[in-house]
Short mmCIF file of the C-alpha atoms (twelve columns), coordinates in Angstrom:
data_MODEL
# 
_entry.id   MODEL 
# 
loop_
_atom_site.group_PDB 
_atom_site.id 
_atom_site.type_symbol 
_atom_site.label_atom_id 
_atom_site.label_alt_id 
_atom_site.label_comp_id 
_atom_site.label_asym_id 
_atom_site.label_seq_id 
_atom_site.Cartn_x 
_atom_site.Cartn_y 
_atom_site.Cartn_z 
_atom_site.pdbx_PDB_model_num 
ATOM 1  C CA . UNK A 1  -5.924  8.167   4.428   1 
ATOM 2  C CA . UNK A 2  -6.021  9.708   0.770   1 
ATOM 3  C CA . UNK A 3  -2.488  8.909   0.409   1 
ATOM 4  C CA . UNK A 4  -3.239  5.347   1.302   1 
ATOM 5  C CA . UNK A 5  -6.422  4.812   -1.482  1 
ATOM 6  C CA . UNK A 6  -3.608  6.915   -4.044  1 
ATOM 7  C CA . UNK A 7  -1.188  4.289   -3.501  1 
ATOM 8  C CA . UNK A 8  -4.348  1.247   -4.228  1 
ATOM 9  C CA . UNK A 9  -5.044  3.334   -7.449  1 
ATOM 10 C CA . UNK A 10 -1.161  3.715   -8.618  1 
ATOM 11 C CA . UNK A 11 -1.475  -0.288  -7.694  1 
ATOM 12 C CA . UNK A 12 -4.403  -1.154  -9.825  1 
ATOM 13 C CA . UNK A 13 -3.265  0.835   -13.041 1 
ATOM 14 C CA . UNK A 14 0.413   -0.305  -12.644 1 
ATOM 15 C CA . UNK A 15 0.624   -3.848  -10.772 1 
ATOM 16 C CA . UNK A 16 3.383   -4.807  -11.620 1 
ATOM 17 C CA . UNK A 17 5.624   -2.057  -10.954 1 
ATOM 18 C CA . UNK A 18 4.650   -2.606  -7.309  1 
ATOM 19 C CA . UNK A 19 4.253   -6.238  -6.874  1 
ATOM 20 C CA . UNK A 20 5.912   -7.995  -9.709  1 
ATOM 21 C CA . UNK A 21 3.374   -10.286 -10.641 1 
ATOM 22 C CA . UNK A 22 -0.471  -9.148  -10.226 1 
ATOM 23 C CA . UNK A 23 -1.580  -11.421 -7.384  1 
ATOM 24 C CA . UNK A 24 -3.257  -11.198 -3.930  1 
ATOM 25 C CA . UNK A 25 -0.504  -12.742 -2.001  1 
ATOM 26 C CA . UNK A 26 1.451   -10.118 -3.305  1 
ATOM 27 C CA . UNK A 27 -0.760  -7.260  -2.404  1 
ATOM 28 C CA . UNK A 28 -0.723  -8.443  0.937   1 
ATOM 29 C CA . UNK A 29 2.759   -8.490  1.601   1 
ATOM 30 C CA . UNK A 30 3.165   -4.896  -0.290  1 
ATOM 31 C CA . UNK A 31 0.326   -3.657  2.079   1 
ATOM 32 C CA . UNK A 32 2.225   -4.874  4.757   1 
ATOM 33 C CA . UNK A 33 5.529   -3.991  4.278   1 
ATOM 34 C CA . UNK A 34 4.003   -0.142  3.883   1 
ATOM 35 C CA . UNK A 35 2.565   -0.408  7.330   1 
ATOM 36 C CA . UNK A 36 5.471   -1.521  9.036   1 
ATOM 37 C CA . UNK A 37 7.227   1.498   6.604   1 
ATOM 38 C CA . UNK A 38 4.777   4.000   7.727   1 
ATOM 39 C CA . UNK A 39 4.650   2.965   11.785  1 
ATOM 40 C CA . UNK A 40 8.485   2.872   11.414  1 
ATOM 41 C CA . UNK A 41 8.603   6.357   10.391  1 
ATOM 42 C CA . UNK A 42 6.043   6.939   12.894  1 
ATOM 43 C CA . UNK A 43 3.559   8.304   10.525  1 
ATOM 44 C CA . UNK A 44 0.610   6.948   12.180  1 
ATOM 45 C CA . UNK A 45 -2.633  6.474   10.768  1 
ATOM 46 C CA . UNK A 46 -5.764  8.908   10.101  1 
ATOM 47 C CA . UNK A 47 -9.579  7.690   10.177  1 
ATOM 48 C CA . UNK A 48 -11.148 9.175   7.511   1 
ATOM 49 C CA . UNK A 49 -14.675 8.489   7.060   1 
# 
């Protein structure tokens, strides 16, 4: 799950590199676009507490 709070750092110092224009819509669809992305490439996810 570190990668995943990485990426939300990268995402917060560069927005828009990621998303285009800074906005909450746009996170969303980023956020979902990696999930598909990562259960695609059957990656899985880890529960980190």
């Amino acid at each position: 799950m570190s990668n995943f709070y990485t990426l939300l750092i990268k995402i917060y110092q560069k927005p828009g590199l990621y998303l285009g224009s800074p906005s909450l819509s746009n996170l969303y669809m980023f956020l979902q676009g990696y999930g598909f992305a990562r259960e695609e490439q059957a990656v899985g996810c880890v529960n980190e507490v």
